[in-house]
GUKOLMI-419204 format. One record per residue (C-alpha): residue in three letters; chain; y, z, x. Coordinates in steps of 0.2 Angstrom, whole numbers, plus 5000, padded with zeros to 4 digits. Layout:
BEGIN
residuo->ALA, cadena->A, v->Y, w->Z, u->X
...
This chain:
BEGIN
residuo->UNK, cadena->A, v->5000, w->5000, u->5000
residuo->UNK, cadena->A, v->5018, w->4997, u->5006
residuo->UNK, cadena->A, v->5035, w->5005, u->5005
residuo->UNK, cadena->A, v->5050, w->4995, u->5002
residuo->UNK, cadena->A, v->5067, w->5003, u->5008
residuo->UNK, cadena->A, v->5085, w->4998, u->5006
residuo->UNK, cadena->A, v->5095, w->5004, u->5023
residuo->UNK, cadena->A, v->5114, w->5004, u->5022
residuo->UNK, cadena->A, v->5127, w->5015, u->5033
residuo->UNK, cadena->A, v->5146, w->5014, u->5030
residuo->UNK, cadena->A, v->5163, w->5020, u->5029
residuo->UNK, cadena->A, v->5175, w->5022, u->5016
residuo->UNK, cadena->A, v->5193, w->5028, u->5022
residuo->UNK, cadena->A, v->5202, w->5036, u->5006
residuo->UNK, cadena->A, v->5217, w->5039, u->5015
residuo->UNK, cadena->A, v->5220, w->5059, u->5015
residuo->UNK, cadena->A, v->5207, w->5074, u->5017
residuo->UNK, cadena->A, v->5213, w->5078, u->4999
residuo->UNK, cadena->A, v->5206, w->5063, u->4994
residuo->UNK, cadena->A, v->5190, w->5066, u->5005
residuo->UNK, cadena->A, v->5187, w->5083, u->4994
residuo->UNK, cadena->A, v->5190, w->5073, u->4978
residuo->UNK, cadena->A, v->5178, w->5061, u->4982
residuo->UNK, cadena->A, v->5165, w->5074, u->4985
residuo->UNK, cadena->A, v->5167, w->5080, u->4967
residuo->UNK, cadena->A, v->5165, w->5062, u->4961
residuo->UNK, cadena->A, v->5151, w->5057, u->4971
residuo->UNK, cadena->A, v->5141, w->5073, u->4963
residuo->UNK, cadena->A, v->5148, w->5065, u->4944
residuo->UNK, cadena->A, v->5139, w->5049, u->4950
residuo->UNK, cadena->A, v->5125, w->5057, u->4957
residuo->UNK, cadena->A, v->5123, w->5066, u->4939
residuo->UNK, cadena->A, v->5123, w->5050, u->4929
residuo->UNK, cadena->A, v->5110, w->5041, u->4941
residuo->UNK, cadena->A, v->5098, w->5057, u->4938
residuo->UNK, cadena->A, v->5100, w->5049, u->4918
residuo->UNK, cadena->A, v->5095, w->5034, u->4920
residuo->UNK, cadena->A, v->5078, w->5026, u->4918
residuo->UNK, cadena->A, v->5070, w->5024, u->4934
residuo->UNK, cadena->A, v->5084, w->5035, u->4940
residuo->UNK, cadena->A, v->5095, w->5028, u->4955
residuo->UNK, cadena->A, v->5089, w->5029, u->4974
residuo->UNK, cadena->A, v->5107, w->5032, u->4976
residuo->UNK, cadena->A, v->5114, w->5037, u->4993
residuo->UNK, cadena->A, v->5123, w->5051, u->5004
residuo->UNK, cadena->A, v->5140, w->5054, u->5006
residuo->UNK, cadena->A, v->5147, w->5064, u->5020
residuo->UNK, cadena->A, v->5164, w->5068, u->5029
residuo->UNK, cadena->A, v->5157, w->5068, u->5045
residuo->UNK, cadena->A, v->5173, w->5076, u->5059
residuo->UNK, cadena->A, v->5167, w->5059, u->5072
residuo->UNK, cadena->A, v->5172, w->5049, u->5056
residuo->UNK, cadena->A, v->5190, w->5057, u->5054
residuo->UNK, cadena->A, v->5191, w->5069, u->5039
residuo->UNK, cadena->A, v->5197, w->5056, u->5028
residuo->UNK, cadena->A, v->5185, w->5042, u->5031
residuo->UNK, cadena->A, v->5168, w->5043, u->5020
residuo->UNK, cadena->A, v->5151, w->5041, u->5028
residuo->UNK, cadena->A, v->5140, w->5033, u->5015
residuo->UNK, cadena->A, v->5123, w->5030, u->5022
residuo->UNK, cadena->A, v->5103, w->5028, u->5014
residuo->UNK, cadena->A, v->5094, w->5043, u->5014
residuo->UNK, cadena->A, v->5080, w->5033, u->5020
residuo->UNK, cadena->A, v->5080, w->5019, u->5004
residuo->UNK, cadena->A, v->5096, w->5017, u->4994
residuo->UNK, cadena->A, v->5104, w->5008, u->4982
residuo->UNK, cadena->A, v->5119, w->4997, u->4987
residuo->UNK, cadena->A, v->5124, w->4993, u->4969
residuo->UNK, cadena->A, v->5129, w->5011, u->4967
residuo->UNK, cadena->A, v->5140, w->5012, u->4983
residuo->UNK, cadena->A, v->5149, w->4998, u->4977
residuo->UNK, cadena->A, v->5151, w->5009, u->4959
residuo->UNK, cadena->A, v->5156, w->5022, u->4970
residuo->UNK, cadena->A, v->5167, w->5014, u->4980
residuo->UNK, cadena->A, v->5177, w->5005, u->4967
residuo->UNK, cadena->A, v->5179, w->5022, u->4957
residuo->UNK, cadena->A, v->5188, w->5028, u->4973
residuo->UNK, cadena->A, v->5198, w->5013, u->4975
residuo->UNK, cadena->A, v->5204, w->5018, u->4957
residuo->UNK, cadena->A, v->5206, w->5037, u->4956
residuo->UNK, cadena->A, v->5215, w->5037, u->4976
residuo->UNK, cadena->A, v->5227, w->5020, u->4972
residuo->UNK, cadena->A, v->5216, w->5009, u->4988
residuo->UNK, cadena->A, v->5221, w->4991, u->4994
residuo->UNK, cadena->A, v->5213, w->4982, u->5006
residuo->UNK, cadena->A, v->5197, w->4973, u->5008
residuo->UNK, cadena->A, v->5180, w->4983, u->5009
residuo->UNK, cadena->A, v->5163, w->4977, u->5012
residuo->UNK, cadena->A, v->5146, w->4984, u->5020
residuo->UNK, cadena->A, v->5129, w->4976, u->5022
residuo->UNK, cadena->A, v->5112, w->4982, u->5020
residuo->UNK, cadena->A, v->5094, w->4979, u->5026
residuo->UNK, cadena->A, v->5079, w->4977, u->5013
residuo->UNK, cadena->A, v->5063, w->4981, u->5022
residuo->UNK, cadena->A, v->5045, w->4985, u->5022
residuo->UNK, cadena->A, v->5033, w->4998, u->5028
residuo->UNK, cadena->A, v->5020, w->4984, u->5030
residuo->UNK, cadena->A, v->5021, w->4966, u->5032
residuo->UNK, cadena->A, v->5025, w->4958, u->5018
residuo->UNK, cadena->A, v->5029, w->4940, u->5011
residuo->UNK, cadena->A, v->5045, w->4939, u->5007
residuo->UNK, cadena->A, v->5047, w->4959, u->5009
residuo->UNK, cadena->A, v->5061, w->4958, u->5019
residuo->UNK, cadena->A, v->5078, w->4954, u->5018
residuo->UNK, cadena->A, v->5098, w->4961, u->5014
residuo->UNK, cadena->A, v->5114, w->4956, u->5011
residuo->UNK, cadena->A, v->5131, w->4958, u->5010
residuo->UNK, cadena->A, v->5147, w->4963, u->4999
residuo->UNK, cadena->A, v->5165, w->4963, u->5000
residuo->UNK, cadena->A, v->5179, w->4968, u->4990
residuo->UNK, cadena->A, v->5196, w->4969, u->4984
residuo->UNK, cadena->A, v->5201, w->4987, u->4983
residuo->UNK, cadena->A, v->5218, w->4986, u->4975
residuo->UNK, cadena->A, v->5212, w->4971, u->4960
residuo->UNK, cadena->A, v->5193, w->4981, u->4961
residuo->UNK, cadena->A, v->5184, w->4963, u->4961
residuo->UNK, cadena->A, v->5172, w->4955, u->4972
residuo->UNK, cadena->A, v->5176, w->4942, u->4986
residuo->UNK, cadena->A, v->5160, w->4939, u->4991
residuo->UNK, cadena->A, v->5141, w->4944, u->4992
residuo->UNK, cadena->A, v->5127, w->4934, u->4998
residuo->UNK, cadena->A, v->5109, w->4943, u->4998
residuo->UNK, cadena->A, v->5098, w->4932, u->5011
residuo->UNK, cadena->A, v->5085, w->4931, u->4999
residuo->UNK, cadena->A, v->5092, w->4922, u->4985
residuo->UNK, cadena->A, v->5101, w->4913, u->5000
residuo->UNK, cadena->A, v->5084, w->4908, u->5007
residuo->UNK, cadena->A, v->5077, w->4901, u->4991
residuo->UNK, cadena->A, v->5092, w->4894, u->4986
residuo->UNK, cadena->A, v->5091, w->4885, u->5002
residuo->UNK, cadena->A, v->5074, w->4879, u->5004
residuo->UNK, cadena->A, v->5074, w->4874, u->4984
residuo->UNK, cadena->A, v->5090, w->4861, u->4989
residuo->UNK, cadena->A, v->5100, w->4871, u->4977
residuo->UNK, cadena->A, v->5112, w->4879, u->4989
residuo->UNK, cadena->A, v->5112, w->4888, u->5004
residuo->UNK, cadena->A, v->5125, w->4885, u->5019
residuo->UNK, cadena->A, v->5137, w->4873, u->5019
């Protein structure tokens, strides 16, 4: 039997370490909601590490995550803190056995201050895309 694993590690700089205690408070509101859901969330830890600055979020897998609710999270803190900029983190799908087609990630930026999507590719829809002449790299 194989494990699959999603592994991610980035930051989030919210500008103040007010801000970084605030985030703490909604990351555990998040955390609440994915314990609701059905299959629950993989989610991911957040810390405020002091070699990351004390306003600087270290979001990272706790050995599988879910990228999709970084990216809620992040946008949530792009909101409640008044964020600009671009943002954007990748990730590494994986296996604990060798696998067809078991391995893989992807990437995703956004827009804090409009909180939309500039881009995202995910290699694997990249790959069949490309090998099924229906996209790929230009």
């Amino acid at each position: 039997m194989a494990d699959y694993f999603t592994r991610f590690s980035c930051l989030l700089d919210v500008g103040t370490p007010d801000n970084g205690d605030r985030a703490l408070d909604l990351y555990n509101q998040l955390c609440e909601e994915g314990v609701a859901e059905d299959p629950p969330s993989d989610g991911f830890l957040l810390s405020i590490q002091p070699e990351h600055g004390g306003t600087r979020l270290w979001m990272h897998d706790g050995g599988s995550g879910d990228p999709q609710r970084v990216i809620d999270f992040v946008l949530i803190c792009a909101k409640e803190f008044k964020l600009t900029g671009l943002w954007g983190f990748q990730y590494a799908n994986t296996c604990s056995n060798a696998r067809v087609n078991a391995f893989g990630g992807g990437a995703h930026v956004l827009d804090l201050g409009t909180r939309e999507t500039i881009a995202w590719i995910s290699t694997h829809a990249w790959l069949e895309d490309t090998l099924a002449g229906t996209g790929g790299a230009s």
